[in-house]
C-alpha positions in Angstrom: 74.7 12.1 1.3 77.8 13.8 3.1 76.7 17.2 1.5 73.6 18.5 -0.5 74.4 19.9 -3.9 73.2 23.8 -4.3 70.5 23.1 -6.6 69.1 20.6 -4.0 69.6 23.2 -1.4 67.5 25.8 -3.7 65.0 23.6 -4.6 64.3 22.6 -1.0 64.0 26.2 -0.2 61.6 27.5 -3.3 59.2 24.2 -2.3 58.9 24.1 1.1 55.2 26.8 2.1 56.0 27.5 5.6 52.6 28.5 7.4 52.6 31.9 6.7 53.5 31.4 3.0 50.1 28.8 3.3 47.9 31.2 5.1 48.6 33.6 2.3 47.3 30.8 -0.4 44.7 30.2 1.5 43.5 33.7 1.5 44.2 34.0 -2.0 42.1 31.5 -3.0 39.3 32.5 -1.3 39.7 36.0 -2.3 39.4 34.3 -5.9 36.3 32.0 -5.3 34.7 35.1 -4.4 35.8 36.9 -7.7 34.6 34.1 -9.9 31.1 34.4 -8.3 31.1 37.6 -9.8 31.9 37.9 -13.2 31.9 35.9 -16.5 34.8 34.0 -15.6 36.3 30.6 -16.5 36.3 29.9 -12.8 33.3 29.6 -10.2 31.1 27.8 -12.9 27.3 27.0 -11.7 26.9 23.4 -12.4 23.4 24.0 -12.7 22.8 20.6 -9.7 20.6 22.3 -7.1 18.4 19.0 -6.7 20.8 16.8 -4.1 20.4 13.4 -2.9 19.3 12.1 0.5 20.8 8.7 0.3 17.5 6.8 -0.8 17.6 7.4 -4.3 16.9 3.7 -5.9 17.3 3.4 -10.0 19.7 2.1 -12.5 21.5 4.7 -15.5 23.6 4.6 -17.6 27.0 6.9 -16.7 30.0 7.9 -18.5 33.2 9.4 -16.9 35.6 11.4 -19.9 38.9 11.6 -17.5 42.5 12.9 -18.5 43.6 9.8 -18.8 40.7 7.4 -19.1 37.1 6.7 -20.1 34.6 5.2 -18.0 31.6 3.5 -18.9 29.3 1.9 -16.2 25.6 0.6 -15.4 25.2 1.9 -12.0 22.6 0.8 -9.8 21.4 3.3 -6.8 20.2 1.2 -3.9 19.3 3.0 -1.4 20.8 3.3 2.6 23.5 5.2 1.0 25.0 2.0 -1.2 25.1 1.6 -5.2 25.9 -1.0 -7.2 28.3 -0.3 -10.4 29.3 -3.8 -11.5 29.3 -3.3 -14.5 31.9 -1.2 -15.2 34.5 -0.6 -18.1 37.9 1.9 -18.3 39.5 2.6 -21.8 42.6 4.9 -21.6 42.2 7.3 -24.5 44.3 6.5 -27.3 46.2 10.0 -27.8 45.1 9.8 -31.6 41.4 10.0 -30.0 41.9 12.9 -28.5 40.7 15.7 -30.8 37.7 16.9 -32.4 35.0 14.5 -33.2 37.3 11.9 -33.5 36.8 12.0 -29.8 33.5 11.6 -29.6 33.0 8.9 -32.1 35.6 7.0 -30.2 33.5 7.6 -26.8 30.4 6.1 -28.8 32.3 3.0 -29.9 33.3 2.3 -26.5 29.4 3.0 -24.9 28.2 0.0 -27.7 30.5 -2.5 -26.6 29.9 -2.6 -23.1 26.1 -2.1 -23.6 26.6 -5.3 -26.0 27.7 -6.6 -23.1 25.1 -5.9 -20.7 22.6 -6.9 -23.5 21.1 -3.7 -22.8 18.9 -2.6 -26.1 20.2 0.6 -27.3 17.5 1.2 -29.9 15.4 2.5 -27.1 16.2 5.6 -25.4 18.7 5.2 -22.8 18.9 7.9 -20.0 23.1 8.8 -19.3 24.7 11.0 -17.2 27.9 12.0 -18.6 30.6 13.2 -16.1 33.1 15.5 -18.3 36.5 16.2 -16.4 37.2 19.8 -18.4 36.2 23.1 -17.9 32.3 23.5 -19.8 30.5 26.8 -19.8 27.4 25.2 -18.3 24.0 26.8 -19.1 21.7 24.5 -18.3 21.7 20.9 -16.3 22.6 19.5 -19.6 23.7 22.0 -22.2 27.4 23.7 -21.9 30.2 24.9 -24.1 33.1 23.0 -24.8 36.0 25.5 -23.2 40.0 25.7 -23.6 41.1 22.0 -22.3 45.0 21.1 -20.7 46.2 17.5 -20.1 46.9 16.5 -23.7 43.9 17.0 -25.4 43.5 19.3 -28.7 40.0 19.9 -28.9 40.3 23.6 -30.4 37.7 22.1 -33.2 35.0 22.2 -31.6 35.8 24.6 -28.7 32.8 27.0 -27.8 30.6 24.1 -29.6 27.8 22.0 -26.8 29.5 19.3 -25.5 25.7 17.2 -24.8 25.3 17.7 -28.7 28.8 16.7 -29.9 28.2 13.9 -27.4 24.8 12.7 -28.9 25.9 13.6 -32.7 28.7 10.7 -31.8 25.9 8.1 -30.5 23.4 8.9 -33.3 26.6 8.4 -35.9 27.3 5.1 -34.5 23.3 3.9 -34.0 22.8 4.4 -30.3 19.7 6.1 -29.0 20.9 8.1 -26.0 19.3 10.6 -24.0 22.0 12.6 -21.5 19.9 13.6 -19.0 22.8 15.5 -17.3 26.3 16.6 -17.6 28.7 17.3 -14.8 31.8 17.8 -14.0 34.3 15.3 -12.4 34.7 17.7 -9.3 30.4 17.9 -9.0 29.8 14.4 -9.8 32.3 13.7 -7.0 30.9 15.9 -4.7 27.3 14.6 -5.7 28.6 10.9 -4.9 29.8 11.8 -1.2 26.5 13.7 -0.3 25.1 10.7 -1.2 26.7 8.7 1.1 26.7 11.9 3.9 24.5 14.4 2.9 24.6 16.0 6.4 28.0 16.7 6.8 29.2 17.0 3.1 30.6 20.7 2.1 32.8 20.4 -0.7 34.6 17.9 -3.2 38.2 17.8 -4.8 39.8 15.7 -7.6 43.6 15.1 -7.6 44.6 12.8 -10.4 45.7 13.4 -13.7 43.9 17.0 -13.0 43.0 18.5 -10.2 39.9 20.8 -9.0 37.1 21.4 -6.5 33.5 21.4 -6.1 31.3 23.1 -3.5 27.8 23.7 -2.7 26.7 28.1 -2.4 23.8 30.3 -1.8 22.6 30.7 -5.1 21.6 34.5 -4.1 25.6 34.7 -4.6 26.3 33.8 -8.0 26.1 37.3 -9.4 27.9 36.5 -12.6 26.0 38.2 -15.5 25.6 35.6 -17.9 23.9 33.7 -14.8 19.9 33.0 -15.1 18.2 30.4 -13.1 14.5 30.4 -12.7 12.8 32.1 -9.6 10.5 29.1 -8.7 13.3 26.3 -8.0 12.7 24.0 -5.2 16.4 24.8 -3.6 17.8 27.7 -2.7 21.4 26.2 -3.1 23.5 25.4 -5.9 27.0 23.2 -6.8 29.9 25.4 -8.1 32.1 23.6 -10.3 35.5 25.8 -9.0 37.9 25.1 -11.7 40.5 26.0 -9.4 43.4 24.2 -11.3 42.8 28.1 -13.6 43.6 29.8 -10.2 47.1 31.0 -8.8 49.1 32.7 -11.5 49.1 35.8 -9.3 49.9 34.5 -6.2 51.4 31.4 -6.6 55.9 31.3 -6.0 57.5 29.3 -9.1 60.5 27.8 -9.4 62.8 27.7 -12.8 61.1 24.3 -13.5 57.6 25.2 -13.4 58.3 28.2 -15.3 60.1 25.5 -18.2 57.5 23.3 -17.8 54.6 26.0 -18.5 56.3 27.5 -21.5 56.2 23.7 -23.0 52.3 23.0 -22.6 49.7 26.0 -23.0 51.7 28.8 -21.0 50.1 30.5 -18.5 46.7 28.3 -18.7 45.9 26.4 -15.6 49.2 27.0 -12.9 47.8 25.6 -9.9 47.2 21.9 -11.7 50.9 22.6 -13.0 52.1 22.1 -9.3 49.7 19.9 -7.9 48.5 17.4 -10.1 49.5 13.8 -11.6 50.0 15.0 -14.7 53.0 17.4 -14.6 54.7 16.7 -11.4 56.5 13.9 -12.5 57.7 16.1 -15.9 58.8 18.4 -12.9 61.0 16.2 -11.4 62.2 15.2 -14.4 63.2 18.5 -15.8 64.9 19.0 -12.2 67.4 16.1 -12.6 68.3 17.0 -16.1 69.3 20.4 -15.1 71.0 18.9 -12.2 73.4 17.2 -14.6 74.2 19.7 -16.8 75.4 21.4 -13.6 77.4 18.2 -12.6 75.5 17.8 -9.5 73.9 14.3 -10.7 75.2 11.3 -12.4 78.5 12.7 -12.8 77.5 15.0 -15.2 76.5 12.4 -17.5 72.5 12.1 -18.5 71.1 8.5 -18.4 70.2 7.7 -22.0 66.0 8.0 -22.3 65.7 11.0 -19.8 66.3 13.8 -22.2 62.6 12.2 -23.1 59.5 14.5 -22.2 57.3 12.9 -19.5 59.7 9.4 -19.2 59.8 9.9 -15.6 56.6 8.7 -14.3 54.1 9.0 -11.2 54.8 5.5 -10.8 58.5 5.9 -10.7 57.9 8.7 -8.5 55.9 6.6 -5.9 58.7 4.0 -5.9 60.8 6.5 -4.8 59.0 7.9 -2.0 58.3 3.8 -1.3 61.6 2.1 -1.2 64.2 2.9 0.8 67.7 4.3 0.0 69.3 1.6 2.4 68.0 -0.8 -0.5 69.0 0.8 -3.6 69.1 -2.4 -6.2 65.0 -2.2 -6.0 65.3 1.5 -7.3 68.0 1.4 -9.7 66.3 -2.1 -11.2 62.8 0.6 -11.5 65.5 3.3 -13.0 67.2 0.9 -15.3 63.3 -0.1 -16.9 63.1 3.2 -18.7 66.8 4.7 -18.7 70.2 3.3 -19.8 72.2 3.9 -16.5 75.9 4.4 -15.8 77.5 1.2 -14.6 78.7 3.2 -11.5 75.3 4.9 -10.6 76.3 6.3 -6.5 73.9 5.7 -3.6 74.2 9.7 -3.8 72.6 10.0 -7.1 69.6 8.3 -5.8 69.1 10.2 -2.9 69.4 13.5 -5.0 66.6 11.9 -7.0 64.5 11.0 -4.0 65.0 14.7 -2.5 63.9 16.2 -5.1 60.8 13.9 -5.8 60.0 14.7 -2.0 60.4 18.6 -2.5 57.2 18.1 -5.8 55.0 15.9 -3.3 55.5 17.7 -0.3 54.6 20.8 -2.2 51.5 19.5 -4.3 50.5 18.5 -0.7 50.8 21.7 0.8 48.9 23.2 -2.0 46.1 21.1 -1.7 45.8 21.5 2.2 46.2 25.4 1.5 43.1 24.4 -1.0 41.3 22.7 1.8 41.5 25.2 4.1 40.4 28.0 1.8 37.1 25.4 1.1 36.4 25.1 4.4 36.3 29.2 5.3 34.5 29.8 2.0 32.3 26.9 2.0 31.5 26.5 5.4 32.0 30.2 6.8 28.8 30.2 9.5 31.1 28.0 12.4 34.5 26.6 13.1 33.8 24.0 15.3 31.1 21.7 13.3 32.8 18.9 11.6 32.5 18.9 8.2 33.5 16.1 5.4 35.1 16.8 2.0 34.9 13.9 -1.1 38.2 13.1 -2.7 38.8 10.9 -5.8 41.8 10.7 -8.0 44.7 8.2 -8.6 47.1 10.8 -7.1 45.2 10.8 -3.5 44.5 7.0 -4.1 47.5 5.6 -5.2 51.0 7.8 -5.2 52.5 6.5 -2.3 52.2 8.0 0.8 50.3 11.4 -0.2 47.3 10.7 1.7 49.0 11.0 4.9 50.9 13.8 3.9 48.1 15.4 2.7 46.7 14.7 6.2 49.5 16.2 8.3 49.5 19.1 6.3 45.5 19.8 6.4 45.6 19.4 10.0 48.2 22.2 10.6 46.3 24.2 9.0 42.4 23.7 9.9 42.7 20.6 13.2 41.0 17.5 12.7 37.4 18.9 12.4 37.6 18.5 8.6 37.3 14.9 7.5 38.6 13.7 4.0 36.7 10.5 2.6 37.9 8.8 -0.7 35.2 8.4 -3.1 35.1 5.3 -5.1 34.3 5.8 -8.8 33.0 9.1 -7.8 32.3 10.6 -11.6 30.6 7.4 -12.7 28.3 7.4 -9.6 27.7 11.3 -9.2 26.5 11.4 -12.6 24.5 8.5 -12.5 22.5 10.1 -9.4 22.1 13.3 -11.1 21.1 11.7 -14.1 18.4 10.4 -11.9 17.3 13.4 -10.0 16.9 15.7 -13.2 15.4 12.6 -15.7 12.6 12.2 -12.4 11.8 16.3 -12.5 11.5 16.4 -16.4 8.7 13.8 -16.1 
């Protein structure tokens, strides 16, 4: 590229957190984990999970995990020595149809029958689940909670402010199935859950960056001063999981280019603005939005849009990984990617795809950044009593596990900020296996 364009060159500049610009997030956030612990707020939710596993836990459960993008239904078997079994394991993406009111939920009991059809497993009994639910829930109890506003595609206004563990069960009973849901958590808790699990010792916090992002971490439950909050006197632990809903947090600190801003106004302004520049779910539309404005300023394609992109979300996460995988030195790999979802000019320019490729690079590099920023703030708030002991923080999510090359970014850019004490380990199938082990914990205590 013999010279950037000056959209590129703003772009670069509105993306890019230098440390200071990071410290300040940081700070922020915290600042906002604190305010959440104190009032009625959509953040800082208690999760109710204050019973946590050692690693011995043996028993099998049913689990189900209700993600942005897909459910998943599993027969997980705990083990013991830290090691679980989940076999038996189906994903159905959610058929955008599916996902509104009960429509939902009957949907969610169809797919539970088939697979237990498949297991064989006799549904006219009562089967014990534990139901990981990736939205915010005003959670009252281990397994009663309020359906709350929901992002990522999903229209559940319906049946908003309804409880989820009864809309859940009204679906099962319409469709026959006896089921008893022991416990509902979130995808952050369940995650967290399934990594203390493996390490309860060292295990401070969890985070999910996929479709959605959010956090989980473990407090004093002496500091949840929210009013609403009751929890009895007499409970064995002292501690409690805080489902952090931090994809809510950042509207009043956060720096946002013309794109995010276009973006928001298109999908429930205002609501969730740190998922809006971190997660799966948007930062392809980002990019996307980015290249068609470069080309009405005839800085891209010759000022002529390829015919498909004027089509919301078209450019994909998968597209976006290609071109932070394949190099510009070998363009037919990208252009043949390109030319699967656009109709391209005949005399597409090596230029044009390293515009693209830049700007892909400023959206990952900065959802990176955020999340290290994220991390950091974690660490102080979660972990505040010493700086030195290493700590390790669960991560699922197909952003972390599959976009190419964002776990080592993610990496670099947590290291600058907090050294190499903090240790980030990938959980597997975190929301199916969290859920199953709290299902256990709470089923064993109501006996």
């Amino acid at each position: 590229m013999t010279s950037l364009p000056n959209s590129l060159i703003k772009l670069q500049e509105q993306t890019f957190l230098g440390n200071d610009a990071l410290v300040s997030i940081k700070c922020a956030l915290i600042s906002a984990f604190k305010s959440g612990l104190s009032k009625d707020a959509p953040t800082m939710i208690p999760s109710f999970v204050s019973i946590f596993p050692d690693g011995t836990e043996i028993g099998e459960y049913l689990a189900l995990d209700l993600g942005g993008t897909n459910l998943r239904v599993a027969v997980v078997r705990l083990l013991g020595n830290d090691r679980f079994d989940s076999e038996t394991k189906e994903s159905f993406v959610i058929p955008d149809e599916k996902k509104k009111g009960d429509a939902l939920f009957d949907w969610i009991a169809e797919m539970v029958k088939a697979v237990l059809d498949k297991k064989g497993i006799d549904y006219k009994k009562p089967v014990i689940v534990g139901a990981t639910f990736s939205f915010p829930v005003n959670q009252v109890a281990i397994n009663r909670g309020t359906v709350a506003t929901m992002g990522k595609g999903f229209d559940l206004d319906s049946v908003e402010g309804m409880d989820i563990v009864e809309l859940m069960e009204n679906g099962f009973k319409r469709k026959n199935l006896n089921m008893c849901i022991s416990a509902i958590v979130n995808d952050a808790v369940s995650t967290l859950i399934a990594q203390m699990y493996k390490e309860p010792t060292t295990t401070i916090a969890s985070i999910i960056l996929g479709t959605g992002t959010n956090s989980a971490c473990i407090v004093p439950i002496a500091e949840i001063k929210r009013p609403s909050f009751s929890f009895p006197q007499s409970s064995a632990s002292d501690r409690m999981v805080i489902n952090m809903e931090w994809s809510l947090m950042g509207a009043d600190f956060l720096s946002f280019t013309e794109y995010d801003k276009q973006l928001d106004k298109g999908i429930k302004p205002g609501f969730q603005p740190f998922e809006k520049m971190v997660s799966g779910y948007y930062l392809h539309e980002l990019v996307r939005l980015a290249i068609v404005d470069f080309v009405k300023k005839k800085e891209l394609f010759g000022g002529v849009l390829p015919g498909g992109m004027e089509r919301k979300y078209s450019f994909t996460s998968e597209l976006m990984s290609d071109f932070e995988r394949f190099s510009i030195d070998r363009p037919d790999e990208l252009i043949s990617k390109l030319s699967e979802r656009y109709q391209l000019p005949d005399d597409i320019k090596l230029s044009d795809l390293e515009v693209i490729q830049s700007i892909v690079k400023c959206f990952s590099r900065r959802s990176a950044q955020l999340v290290a920023a994220g991390i950091a703030a974690l660490v102080e708030f979660a972990h505040p009593e010493t700086t030195e002991t290493d700590v390790t923080i669960g991560i699922d999510g197909s952003v972390y596990s599959h976009y190419h090359g964002y776990s080592d970014m993610l990496t670099n850019e947590m290291e600058n900020l907090v050294g190499t004490r903090v240790r980030i380990s990938e959980v597997k199938d975190g929301g199916c296996v969290g859920a199953t082990i709290v299902a256990m914990l709470y089923a064993k205590k109501s006996k």
